[in-house]
Structure formats: structure tokens, C-alpha cells
N, C-alpha and C positions, 0 to 999 in steps of 0.2 A: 737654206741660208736666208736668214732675214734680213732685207735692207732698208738703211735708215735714212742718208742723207742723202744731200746733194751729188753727189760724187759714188753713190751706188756702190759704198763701203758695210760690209758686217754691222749689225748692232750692237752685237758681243766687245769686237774690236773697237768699234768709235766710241763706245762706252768707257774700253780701259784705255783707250789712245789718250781721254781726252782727262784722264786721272793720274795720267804719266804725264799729259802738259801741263794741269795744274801744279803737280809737284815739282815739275822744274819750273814753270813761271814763279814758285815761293821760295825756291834756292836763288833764284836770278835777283829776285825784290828782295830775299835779306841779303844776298850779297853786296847788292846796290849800294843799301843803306850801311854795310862795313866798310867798302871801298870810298864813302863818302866821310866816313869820321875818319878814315885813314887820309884822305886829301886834308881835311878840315885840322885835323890832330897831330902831322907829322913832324919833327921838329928833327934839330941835329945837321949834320954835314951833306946829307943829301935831299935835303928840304926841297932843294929848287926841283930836282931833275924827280922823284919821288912826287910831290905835289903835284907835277904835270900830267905824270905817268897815271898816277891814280883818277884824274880827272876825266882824262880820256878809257879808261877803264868804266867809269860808272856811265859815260855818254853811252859805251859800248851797251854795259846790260841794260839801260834805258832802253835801247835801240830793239835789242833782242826780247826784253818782255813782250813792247807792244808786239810785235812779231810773231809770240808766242801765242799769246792774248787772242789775237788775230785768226792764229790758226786756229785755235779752240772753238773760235763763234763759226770760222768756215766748215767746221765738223759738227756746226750746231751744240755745242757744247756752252756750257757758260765759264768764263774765266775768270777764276778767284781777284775780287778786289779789295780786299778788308786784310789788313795788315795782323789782327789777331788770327783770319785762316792761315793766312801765310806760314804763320811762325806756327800753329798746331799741325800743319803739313813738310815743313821744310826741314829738310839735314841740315843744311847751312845754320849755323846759330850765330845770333848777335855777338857782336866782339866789342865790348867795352874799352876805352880808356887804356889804348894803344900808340901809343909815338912814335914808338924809336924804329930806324929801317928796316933791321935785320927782323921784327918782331912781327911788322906790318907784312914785309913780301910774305913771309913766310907762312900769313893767314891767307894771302892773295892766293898762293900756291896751294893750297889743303882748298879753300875755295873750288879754283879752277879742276882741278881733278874731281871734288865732287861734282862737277858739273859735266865734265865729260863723262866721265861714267854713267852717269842719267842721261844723257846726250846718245851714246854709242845703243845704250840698250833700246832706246826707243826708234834708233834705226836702223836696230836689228829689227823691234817688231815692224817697223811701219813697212819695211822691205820687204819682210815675209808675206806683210797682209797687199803689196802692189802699191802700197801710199808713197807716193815717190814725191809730191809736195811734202809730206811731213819727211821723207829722208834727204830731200835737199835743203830744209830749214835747218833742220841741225847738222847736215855736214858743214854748211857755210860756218856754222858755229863753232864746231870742232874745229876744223883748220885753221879758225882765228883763234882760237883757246890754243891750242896745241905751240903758234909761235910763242903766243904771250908768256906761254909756260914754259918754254924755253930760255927765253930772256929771263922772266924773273927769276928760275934754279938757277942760270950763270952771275943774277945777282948775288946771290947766296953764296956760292965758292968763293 
């Protein structure tokens, strides 16, 4: 077994560990930037309590890029920073010219699941290969994802 980094991890695995972070740091950055025309765009009856929500949303992915980002360079990896990689690597796609509540949560939601989903599988691998910093990164993330997506499906009914 050949090892690469810091952390006397696989070269195979830090290689795709850090292809699996880039791909979610490019879901988390278009997400960012949806969650921000959804604060910026939102109009209607629940303007006030929706423009909050969404605000504390984008601090959140703010939060967790750098984070991501982070962990990338701590794997010796480089972390995507150009907005055209993001969008030729991310599931997330931009959402244009969105307002109204029921329209907005409900991208927050499709969001949020793709992002657990890429979340869950890389702490599947990171677990199998002993990387317990990269599997307590995204559990922290998962169990905030998981309330928020609870809240917002109860907005929806």
C-alpha cells in the first residue's frame, strides 16, 4: 500500500477522497449561490420568516465549504475555486428566477438530499479507509442537514 500524506492515508483513496470533496464542495457553492437568490428573490406572505431562514442557510454552506476546502488541502489535495469547475462538476444546478415560498423550499429540499447523499457516501468510504476526520466533517453536516430538512418538508405540508 502506497502512502501519500500527512495522515499516512492510501494514495488510491486520498486521490478519490479528495474528488468526492471537490464534488461536494461544487454542490455546497451552487447551492450557496441558489439559497442566495432565494433570500435576495423571495416575495409573498412569508417573505419575512423565509428571507431569514434562507440567509442563515447560505452562512451555513459558507461555513461548510471553507471546511470542505480545508479538508482537501489537509489531504494535500487542491480545492476547486473557479465557479465554471464547480458548475462542470456539481448535481446541484442553478435555479433561476424563483420567489414564491412553496417554489423556493422545495429546491432547498432537492438541494439538501443531494447533498446528503454525497455526504453519507463519503462516510461510508472515509470509514472504511480509518479517516474519521473526514467522517466526523460530514456527520457534523448530515445532522444539521437532516434537521433543516425536516423543517423545510413540514413547511411544505
Amino acid at each position: 500500500m502506497s502512502k501519500t500524506n500527512n495522515f499516512n492515508q492510501d494514495q488510491k483513496y486520498v486521490k478519490s477522497m479528495v474528488d468526492k470533496l471537490n464534488g461536494l464542495l461544487s454542490d455546497v457553492q451552487l447551492f450557496y449561490m441558489n439559497a442566495r437568490g432565494f433570500h435576495w428573490n423571495i416575495k409573498g406572505n412569508q417573505f419575512f420568516m423565509l428571507h431569514e431562514k434562507f440567509e442563515k442557510l447560505y452562512d451555513t454552506l459558507a461555513d461548510n465549504a471553507d471546511e470542505i476546502a480545508e479538508r482537501i488541502l489537509m489531504l494535500e489535495g487542491a480545492p476547486l475555486h473557479a465557479f465554471s469547475d464547480y458548475i462542470k462538476k456539481s448535481d446541484i444546478k442553478e435555479i433561476k428566477n424563483v420567489s414564491t415560498g412553496q417554489e423556493t423550499v422545495k429546491h432547498v429540499v432537492d438541494g439538501i438530499n443531494m447533498l446528503l447523499e454525497k455526504e453519507r457516501e463519503i462516510s461510508s468510504l472515509a470509514g472504511d479507509a480509518g479517516d474519521d476526520a473526514t467522517v466526523d466533517l460530514v456527520t457534523g453536516m448530515i445532522a444539521a442537514q437532516e434537521k433543516d430538512l425536516w423543517m423545510y418538508r413540514s413547511f411544505l405540508k
